[in-house]
N, C-alpha and C positions, 0 to 999 in steps of 0.2 A: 504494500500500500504506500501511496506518495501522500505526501501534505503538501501543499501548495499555499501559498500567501496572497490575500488580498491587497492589492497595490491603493496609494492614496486616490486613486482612479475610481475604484473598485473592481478593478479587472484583475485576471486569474490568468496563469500561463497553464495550458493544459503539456504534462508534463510528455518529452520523448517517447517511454515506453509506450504511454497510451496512446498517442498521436502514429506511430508504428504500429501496434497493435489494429488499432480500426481503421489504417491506412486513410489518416484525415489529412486533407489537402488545402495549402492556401488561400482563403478566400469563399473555404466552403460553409453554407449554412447552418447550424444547429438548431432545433425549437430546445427552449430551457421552460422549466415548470417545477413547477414546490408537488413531491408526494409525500404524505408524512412527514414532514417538517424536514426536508433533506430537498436539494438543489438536483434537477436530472436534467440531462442533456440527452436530447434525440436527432436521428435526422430524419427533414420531413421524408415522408413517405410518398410515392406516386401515385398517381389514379388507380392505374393500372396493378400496381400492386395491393390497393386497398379494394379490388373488385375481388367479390365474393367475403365481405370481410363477416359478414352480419349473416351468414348460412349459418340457417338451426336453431337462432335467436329463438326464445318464448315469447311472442309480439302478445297484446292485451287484446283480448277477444271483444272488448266495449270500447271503440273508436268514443272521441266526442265531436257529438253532431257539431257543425257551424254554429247553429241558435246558442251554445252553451258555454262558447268562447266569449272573451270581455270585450 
């Protein structure tokens, strides 16, 4: 595990091995988000690879009508 230092920026240098590891490249995107109180970095995801993401889902059997919305 690495620790890494918050700059007077607030920016972080994401350390070599891991940068090696997920083979991440200059310039490249991340989305960042709080799960459980801890900082996560992702990368977006394509269209293409989010099709079919929701196969199997349990969807709610009582839609609500238009009249029941505000």
């Amino acid at each position: 595990m690495d620790t890494v230092r918050v700059s007077p920026k607030f920016q972080v240098v994401i350390p070599k091995k891991v940068r090696e590891a997920l083979e991440l490249k200059p310039g490249e995107e991340l989305h960042i988000y709080i799960l459980d109180r801890t900082i996560r970095l992702s990368r977006p995801r394509s269209i293409k690879e989010l099709r079919g993401i929701a196969k199997g889902m349990q969807w709610k059997d009582d839609y609500r009508d238009r009249n029941d919305r505000f």
